[in-house]
N, CA, C and O atoms as a Maestro MAE file, in Angstrom:
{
 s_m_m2io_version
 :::
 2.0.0
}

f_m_ct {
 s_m_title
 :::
 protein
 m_atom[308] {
  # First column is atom index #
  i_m_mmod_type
  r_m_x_coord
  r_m_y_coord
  r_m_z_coord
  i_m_residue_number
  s_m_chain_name
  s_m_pdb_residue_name
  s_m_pdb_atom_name
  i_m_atomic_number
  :::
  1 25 124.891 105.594 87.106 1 A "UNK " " N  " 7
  2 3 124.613 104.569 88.089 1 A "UNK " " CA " 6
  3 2 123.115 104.320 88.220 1 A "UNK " " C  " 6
  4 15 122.719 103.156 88.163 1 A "UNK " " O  " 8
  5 25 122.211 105.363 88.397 2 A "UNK " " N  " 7
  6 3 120.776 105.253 88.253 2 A "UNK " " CA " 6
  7 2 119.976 104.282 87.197 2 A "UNK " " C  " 6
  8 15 118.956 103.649 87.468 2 A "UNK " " O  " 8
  9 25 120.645 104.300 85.960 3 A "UNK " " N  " 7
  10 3 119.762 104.005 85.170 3 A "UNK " " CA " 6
  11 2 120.351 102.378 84.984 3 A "UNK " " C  " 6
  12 15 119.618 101.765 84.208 3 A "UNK " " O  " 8
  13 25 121.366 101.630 85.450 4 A "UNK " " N  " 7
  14 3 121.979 100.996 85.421 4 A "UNK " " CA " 6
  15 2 121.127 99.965 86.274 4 A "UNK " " C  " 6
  16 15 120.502 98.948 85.973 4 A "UNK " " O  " 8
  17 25 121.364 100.660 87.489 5 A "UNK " " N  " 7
  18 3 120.759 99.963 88.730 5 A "UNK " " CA " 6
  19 2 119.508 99.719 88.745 5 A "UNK " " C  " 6
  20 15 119.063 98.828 89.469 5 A "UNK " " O  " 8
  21 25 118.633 100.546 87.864 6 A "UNK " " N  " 7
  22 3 117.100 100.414 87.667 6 A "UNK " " CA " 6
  23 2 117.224 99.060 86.847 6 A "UNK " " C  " 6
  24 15 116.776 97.987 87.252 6 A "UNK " " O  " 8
  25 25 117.753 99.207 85.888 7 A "UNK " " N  " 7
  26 3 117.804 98.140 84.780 7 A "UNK " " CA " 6
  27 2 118.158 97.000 85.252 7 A "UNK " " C  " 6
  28 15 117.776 95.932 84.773 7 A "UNK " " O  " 8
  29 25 119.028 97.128 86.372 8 A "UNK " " N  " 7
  30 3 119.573 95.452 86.990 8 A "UNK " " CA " 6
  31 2 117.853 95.128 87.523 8 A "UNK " " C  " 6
  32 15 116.935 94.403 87.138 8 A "UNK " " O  " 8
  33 25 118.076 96.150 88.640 9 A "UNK " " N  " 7
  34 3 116.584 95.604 89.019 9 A "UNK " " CA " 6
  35 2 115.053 95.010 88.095 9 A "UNK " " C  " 6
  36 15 114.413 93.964 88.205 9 A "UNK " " O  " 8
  37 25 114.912 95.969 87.379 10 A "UNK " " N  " 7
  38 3 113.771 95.761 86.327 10 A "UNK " " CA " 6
  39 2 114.046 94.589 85.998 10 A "UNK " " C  " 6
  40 15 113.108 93.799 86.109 10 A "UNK " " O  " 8
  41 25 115.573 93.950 85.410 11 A "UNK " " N  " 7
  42 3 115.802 92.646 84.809 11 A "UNK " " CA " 6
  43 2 115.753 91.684 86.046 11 A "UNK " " C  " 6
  44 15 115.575 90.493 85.789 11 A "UNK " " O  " 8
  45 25 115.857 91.968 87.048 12 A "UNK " " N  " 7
  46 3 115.846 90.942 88.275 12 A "UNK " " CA " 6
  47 2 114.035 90.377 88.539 12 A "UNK " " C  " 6
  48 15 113.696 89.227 88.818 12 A "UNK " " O  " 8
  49 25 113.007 91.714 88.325 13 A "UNK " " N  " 7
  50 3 112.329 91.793 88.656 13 A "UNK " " CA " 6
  51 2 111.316 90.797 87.581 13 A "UNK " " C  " 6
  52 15 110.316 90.121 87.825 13 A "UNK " " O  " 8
  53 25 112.074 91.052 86.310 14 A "UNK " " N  " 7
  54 3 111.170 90.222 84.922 14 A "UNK " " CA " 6
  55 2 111.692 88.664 85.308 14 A "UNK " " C  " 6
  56 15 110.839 87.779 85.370 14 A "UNK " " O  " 8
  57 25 113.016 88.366 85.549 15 A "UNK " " N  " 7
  58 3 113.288 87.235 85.979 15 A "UNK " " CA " 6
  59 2 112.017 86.307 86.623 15 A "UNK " " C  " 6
  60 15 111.281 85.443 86.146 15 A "UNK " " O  " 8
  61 25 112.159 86.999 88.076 16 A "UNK " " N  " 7
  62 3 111.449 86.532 88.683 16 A "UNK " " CA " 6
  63 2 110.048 85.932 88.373 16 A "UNK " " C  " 6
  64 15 109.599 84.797 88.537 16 A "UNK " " O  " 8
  65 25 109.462 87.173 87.827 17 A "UNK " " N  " 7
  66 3 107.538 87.119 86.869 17 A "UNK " " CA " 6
  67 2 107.866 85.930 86.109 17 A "UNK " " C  " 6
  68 15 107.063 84.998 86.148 17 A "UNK " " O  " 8
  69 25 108.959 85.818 85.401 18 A "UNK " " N  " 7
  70 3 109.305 84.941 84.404 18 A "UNK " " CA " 6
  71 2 109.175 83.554 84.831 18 A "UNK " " C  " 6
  72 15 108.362 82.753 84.370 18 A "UNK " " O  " 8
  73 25 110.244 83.270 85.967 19 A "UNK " " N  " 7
  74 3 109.983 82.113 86.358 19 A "UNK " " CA " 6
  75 2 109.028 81.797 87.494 19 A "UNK " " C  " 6
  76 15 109.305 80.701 87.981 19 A "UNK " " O  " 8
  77 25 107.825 82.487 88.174 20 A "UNK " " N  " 7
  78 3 106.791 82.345 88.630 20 A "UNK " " CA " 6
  79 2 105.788 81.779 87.704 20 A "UNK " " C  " 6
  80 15 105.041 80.895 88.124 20 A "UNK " " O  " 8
  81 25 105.700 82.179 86.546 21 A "UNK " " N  " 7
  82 3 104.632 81.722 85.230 21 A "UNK " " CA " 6
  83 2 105.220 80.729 85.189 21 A "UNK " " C  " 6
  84 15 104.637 79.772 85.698 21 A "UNK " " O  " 8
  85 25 106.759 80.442 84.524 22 A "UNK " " N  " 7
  86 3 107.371 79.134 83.865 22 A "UNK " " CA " 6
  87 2 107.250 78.270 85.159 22 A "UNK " " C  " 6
  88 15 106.252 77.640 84.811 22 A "UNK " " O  " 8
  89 25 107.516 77.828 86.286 23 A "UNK " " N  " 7
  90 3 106.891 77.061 87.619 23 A "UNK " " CA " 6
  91 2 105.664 76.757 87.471 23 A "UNK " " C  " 6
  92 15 105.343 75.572 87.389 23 A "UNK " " O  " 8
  93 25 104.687 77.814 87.405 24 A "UNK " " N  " 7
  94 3 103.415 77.102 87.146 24 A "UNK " " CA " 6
  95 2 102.699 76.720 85.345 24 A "UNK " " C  " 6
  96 15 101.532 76.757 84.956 24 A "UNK " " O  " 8
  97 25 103.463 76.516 84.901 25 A "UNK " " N  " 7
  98 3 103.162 76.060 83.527 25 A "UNK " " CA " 6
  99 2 103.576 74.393 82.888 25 A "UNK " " C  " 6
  100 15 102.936 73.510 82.318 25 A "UNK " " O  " 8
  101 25 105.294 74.600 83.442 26 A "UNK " " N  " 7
  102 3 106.078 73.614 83.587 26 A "UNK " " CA " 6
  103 2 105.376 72.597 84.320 26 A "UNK " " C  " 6
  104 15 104.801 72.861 85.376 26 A "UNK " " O  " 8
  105 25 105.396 71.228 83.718 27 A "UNK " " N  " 7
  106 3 105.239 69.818 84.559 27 A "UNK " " CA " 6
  107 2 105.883 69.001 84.796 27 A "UNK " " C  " 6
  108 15 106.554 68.728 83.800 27 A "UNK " " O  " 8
  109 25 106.183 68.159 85.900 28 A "UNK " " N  " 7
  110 3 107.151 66.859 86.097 28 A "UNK " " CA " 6
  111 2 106.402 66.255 86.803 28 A "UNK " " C  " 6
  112 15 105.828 66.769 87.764 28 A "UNK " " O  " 8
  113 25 106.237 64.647 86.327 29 A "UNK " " N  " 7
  114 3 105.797 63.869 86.739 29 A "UNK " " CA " 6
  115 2 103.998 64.176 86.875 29 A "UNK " " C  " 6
  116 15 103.236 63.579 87.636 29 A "UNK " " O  " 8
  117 25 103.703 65.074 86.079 30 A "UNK " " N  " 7
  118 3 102.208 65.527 86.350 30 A "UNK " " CA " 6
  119 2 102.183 66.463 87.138 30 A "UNK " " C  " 6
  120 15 101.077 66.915 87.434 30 A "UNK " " O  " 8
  121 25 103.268 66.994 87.669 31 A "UNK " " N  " 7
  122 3 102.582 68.296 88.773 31 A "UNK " " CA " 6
  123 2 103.581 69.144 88.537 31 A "UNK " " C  " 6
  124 15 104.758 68.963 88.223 31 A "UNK " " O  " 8
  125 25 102.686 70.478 88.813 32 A "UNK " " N  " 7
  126 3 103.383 71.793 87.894 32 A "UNK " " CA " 6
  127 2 104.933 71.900 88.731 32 A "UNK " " C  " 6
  128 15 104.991 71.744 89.950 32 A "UNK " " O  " 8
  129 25 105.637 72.066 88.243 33 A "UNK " " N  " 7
  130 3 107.270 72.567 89.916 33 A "UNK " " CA " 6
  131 2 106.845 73.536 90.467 33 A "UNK " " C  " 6
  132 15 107.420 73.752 91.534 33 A "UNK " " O  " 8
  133 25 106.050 74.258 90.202 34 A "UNK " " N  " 7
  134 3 105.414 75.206 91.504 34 A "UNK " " CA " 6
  135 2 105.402 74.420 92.612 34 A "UNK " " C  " 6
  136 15 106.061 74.702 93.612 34 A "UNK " " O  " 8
  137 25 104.727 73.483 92.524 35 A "UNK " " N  " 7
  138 3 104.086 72.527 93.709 35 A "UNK " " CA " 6
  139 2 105.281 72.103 94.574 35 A "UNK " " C  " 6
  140 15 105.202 72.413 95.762 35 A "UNK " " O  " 8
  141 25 106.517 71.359 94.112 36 A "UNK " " N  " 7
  142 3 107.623 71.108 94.547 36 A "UNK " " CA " 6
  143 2 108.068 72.019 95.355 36 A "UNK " " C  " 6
  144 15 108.077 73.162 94.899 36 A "UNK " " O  " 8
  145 25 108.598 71.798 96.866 37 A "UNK " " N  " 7
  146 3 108.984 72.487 97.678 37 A "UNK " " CA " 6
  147 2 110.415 73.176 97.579 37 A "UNK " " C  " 6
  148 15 110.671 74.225 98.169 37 A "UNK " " O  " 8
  149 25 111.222 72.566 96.868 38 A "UNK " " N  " 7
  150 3 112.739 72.876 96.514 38 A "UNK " " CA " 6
  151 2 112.266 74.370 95.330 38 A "UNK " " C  " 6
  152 15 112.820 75.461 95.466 38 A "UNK " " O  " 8
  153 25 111.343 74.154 94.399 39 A "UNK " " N  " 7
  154 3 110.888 75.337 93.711 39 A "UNK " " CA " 6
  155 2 110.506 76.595 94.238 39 A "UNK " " C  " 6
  156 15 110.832 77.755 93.983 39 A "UNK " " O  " 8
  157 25 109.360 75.808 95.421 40 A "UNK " " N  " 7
  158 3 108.916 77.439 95.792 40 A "UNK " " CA " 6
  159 2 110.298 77.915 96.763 40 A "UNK " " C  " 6
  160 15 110.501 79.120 96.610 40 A "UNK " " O  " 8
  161 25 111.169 77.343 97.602 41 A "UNK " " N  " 7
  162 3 112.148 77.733 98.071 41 A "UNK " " CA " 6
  163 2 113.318 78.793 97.391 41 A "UNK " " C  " 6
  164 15 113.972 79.712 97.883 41 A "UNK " " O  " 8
  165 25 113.257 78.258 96.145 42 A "UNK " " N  " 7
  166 3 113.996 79.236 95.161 42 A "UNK " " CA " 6
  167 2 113.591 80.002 95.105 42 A "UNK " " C  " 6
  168 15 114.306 80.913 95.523 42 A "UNK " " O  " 8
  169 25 112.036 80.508 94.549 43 A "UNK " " N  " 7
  170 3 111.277 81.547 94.024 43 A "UNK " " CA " 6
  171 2 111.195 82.546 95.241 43 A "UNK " " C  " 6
  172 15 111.099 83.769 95.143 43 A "UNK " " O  " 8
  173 25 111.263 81.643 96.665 44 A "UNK " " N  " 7
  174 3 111.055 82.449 97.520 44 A "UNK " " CA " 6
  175 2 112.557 83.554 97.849 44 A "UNK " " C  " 6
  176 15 112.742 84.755 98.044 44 A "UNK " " O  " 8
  177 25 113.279 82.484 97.775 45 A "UNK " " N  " 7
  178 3 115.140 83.380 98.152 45 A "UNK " " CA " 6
  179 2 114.929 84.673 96.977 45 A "UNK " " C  " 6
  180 15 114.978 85.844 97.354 45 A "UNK " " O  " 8
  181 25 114.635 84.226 95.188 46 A "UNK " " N  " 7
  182 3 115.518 85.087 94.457 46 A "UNK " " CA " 6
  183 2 113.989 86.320 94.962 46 A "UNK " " C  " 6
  184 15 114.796 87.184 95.304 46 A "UNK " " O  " 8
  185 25 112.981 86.817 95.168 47 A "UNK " " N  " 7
  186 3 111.873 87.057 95.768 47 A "UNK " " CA " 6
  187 2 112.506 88.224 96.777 47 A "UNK " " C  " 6
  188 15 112.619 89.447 96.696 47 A "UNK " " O  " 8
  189 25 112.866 87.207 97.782 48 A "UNK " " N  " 7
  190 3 113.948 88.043 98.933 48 A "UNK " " CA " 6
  191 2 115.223 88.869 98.799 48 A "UNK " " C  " 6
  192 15 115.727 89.896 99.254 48 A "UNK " " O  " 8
  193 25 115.481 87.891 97.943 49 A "UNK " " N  " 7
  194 3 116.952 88.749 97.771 49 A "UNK " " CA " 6
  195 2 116.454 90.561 96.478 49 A "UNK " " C  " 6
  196 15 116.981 91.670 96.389 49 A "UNK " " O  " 8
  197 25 115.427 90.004 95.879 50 A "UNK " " N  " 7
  198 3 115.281 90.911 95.147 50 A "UNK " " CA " 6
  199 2 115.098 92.392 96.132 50 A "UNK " " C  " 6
  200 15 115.801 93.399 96.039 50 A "UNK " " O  " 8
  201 25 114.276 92.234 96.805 51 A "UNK " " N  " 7
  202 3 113.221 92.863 97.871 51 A "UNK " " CA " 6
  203 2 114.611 93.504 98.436 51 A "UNK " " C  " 6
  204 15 115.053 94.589 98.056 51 A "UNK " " O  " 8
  205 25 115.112 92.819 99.222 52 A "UNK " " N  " 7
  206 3 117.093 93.532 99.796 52 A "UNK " " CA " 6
  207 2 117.720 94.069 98.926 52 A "UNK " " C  " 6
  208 15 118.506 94.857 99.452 52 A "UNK " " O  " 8
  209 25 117.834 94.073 97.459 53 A "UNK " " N  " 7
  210 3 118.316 95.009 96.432 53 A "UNK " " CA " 6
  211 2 117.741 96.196 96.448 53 A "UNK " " C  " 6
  212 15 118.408 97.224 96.338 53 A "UNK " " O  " 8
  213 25 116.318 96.197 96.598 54 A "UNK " " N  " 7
  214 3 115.501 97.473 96.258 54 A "UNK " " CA " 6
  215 2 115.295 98.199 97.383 54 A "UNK " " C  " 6
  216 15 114.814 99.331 97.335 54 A "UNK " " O  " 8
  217 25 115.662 97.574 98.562 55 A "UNK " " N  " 7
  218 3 116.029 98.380 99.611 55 A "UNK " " CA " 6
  219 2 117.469 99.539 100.077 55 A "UNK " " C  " 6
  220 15 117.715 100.677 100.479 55 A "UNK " " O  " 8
  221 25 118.051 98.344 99.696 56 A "UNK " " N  " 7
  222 3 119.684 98.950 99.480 56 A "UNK " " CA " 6
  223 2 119.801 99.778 98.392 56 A "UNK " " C  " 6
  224 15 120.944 100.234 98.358 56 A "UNK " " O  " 8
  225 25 118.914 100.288 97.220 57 A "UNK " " N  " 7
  226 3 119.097 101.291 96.488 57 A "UNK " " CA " 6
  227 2 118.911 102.319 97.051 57 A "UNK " " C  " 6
  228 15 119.699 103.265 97.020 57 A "UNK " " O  " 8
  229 25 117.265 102.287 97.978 58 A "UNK " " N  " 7
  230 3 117.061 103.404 98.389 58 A "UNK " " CA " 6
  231 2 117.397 103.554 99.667 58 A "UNK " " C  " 6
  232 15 116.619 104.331 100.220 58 A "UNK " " O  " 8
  233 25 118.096 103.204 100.262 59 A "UNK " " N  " 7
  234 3 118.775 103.779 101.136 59 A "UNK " " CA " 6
  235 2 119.970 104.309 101.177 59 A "UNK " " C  " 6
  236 15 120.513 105.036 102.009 59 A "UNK " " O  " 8
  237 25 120.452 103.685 99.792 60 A "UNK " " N  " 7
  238 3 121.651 104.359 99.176 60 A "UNK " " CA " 6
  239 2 121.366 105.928 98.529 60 A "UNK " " C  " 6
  240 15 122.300 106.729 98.566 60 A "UNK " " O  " 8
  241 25 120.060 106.337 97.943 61 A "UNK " " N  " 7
  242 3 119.516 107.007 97.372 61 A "UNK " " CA " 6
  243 2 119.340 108.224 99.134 61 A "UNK " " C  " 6
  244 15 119.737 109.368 99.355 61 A "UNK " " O  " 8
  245 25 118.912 107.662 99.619 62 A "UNK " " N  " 7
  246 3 118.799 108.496 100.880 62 A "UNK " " CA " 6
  247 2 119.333 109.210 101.259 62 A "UNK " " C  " 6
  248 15 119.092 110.400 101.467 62 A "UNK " " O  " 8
  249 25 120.768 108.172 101.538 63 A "UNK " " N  " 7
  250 3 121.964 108.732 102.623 63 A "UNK " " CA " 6
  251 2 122.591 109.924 101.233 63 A "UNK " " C  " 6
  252 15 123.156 110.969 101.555 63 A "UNK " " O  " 8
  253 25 122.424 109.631 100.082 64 A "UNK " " N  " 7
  254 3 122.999 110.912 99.135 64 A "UNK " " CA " 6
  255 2 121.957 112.055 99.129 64 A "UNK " " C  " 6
  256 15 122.333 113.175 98.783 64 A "UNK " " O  " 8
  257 25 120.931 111.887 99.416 65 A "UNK " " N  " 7
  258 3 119.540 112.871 99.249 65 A "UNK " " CA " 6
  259 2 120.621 113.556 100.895 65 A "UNK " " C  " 6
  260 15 121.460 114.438 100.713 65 A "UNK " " O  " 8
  261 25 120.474 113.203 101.757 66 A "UNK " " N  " 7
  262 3 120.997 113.709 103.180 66 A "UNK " " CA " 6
  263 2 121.783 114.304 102.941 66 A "UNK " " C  " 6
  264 15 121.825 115.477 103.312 66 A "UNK " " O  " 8
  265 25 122.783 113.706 102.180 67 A "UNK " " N  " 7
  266 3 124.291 114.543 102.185 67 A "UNK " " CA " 6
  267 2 124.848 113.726 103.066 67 A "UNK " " C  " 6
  268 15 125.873 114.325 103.391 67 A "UNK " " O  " 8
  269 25 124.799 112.452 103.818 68 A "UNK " " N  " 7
  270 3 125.326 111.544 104.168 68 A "UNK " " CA " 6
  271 2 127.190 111.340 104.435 68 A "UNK " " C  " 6
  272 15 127.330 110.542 103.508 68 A "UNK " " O  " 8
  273 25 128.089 111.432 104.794 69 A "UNK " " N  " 7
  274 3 129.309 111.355 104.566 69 A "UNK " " CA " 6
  275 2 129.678 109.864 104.291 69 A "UNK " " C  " 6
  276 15 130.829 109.505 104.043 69 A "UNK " " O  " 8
  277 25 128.883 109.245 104.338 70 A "UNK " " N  " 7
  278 3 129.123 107.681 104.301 70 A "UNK " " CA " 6
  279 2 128.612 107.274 102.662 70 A "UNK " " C  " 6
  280 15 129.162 106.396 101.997 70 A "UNK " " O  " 8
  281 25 127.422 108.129 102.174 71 A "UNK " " N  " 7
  282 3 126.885 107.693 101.225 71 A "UNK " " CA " 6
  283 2 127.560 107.305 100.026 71 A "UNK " " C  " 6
  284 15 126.808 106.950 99.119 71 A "UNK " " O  " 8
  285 25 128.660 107.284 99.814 72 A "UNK " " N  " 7
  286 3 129.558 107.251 98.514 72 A "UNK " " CA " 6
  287 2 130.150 106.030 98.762 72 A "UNK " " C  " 6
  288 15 130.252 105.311 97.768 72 A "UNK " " O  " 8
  289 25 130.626 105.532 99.941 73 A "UNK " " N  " 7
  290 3 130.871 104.143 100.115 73 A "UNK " " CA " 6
  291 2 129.766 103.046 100.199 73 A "UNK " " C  " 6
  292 15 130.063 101.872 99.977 73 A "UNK " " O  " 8
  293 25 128.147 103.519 100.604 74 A "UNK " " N  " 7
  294 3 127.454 102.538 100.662 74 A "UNK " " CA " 6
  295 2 127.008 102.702 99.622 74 A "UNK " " C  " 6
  296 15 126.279 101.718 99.502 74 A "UNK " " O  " 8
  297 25 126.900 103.391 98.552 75 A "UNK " " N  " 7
  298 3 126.842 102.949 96.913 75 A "UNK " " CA " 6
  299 2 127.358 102.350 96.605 75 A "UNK " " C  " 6
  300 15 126.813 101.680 95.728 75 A "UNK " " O  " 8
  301 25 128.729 101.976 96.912 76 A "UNK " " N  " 7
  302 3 129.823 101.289 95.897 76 A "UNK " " CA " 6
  303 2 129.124 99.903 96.317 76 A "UNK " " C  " 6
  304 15 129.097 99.096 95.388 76 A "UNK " " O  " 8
  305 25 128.682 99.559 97.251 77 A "UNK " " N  " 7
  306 3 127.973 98.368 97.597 77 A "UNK " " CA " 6
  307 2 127.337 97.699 96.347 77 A "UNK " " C  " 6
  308 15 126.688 96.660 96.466 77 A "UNK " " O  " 8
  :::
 }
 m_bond[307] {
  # First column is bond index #
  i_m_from
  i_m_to
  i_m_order
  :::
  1 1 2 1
  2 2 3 1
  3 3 4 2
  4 3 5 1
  5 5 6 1
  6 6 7 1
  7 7 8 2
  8 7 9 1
  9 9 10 1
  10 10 11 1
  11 11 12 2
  12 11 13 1
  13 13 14 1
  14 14 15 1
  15 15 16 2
  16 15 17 1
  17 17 18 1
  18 18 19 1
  19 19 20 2
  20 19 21 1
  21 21 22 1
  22 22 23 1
  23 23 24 2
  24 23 25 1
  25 25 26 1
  26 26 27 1
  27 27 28 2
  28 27 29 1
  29 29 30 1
  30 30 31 1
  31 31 32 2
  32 31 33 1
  33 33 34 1
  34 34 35 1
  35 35 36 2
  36 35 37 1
  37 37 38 1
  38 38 39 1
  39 39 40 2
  40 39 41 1
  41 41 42 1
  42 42 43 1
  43 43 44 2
  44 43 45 1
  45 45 46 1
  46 46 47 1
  47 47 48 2
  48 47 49 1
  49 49 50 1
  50 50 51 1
  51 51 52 2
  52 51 53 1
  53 53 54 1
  54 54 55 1
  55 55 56 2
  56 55 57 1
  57 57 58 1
  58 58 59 1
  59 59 60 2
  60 59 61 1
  61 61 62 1
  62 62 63 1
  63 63 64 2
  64 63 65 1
  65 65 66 1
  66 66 67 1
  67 67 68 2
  68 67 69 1
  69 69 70 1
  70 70 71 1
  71 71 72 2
  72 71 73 1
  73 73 74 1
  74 74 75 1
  75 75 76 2
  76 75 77 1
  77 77 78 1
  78 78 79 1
  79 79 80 2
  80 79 81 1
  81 81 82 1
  82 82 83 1
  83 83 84 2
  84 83 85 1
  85 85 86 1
  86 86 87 1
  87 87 88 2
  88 87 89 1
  89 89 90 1
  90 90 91 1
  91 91 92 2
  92 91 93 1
  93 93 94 1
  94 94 95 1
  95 95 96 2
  96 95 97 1
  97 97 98 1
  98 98 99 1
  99 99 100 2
  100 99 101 1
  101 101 102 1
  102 102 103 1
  103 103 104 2
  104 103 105 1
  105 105 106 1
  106 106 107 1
  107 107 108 2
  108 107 109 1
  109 109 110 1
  110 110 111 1
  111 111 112 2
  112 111 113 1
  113 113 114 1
  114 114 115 1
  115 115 116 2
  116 115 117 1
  117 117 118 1
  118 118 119 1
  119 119 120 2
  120 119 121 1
  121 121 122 1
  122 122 123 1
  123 123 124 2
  124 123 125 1
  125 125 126 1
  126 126 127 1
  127 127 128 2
  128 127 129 1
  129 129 130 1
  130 130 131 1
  131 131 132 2
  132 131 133 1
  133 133 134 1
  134 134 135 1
  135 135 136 2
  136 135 137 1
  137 137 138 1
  138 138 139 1
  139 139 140 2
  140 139 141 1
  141 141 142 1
  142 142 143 1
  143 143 144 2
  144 143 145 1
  145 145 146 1
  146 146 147 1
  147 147 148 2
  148 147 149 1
  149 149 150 1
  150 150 151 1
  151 151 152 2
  152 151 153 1
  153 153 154 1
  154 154 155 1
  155 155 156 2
  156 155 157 1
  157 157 158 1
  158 158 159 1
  159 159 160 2
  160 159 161 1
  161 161 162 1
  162 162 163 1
  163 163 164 2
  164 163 165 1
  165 165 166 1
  166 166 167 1
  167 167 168 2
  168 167 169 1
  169 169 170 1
  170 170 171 1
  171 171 172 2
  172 171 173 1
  173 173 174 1
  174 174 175 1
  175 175 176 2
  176 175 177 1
  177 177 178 1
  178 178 179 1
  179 179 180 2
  180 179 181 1
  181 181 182 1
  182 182 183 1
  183 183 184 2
  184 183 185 1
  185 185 186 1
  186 186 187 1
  187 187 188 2
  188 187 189 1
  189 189 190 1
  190 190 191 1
  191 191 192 2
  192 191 193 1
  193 193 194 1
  194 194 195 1
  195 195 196 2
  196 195 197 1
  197 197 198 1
  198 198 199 1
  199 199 200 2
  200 199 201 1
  201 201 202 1
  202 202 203 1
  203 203 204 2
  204 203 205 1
  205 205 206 1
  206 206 207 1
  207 207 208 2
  208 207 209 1
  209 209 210 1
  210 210 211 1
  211 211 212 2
  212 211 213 1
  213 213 214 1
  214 214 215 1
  215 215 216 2
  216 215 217 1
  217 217 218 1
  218 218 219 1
  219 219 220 2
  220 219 221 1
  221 221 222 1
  222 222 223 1
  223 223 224 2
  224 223 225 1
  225 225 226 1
  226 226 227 1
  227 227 228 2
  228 227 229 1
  229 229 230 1
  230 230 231 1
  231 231 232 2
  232 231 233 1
  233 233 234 1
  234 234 235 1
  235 235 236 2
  236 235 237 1
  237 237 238 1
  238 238 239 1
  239 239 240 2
  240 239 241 1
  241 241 242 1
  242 242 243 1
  243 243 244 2
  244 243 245 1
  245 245 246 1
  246 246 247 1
  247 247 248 2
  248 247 249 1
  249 249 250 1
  250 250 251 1
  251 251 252 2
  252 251 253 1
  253 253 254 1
  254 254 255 1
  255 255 256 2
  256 255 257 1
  257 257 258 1
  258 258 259 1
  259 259 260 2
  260 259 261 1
  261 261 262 1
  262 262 263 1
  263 263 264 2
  264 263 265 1
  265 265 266 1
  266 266 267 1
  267 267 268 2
  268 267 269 1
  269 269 270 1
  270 270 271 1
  271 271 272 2
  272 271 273 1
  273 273 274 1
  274 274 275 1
  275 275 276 2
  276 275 277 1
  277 277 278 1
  278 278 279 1
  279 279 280 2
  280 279 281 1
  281 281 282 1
  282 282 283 1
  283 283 284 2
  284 283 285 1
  285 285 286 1
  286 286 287 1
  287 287 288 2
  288 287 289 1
  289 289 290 1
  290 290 291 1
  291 291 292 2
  292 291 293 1
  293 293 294 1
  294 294 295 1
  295 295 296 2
  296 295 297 1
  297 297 298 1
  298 298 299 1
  299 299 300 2
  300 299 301 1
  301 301 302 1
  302 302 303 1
  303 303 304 2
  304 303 305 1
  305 305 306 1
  306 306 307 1
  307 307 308 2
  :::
 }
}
């Protein structure tokens, strides 16, 4: 599960870098889609949502470090 979950993340995380560069490289109409508000709105959610993944690992990571009785169900998360 560890190395799995790193890897989702890591790939979530290159995503993101990925399309932060490709936004500001990319042009329409002369202006990069960075600039476009519907863009940075995206960049901002997948951003967030990333940030709530890497939280929910380690708190999943926690409640098993504790010995947690719950921790085996909030992994399956």
């Amino acid at each position: 599960m560890e190395l799995t979950t790193h890897t989702s993340l890591g790939g979530a995380d290159s995503s993101l870098r990925a399309a932060l560069e490709h936004s500001a490289v990319r042009k329409q109409f002369g202006t990069p889609i960075f600039d476009f508000q519907n863009t940075q709105f995206e960049l901002a959610e997948m951003a967030g949502r990333l940030n709530a993944s890497r939280l929910m690992v380690r708190q999943a990571a926690r409640m098993l470090d504790e010995k947690s009785p719950s921790a085996v169900a909030f992994c399956a998360m």
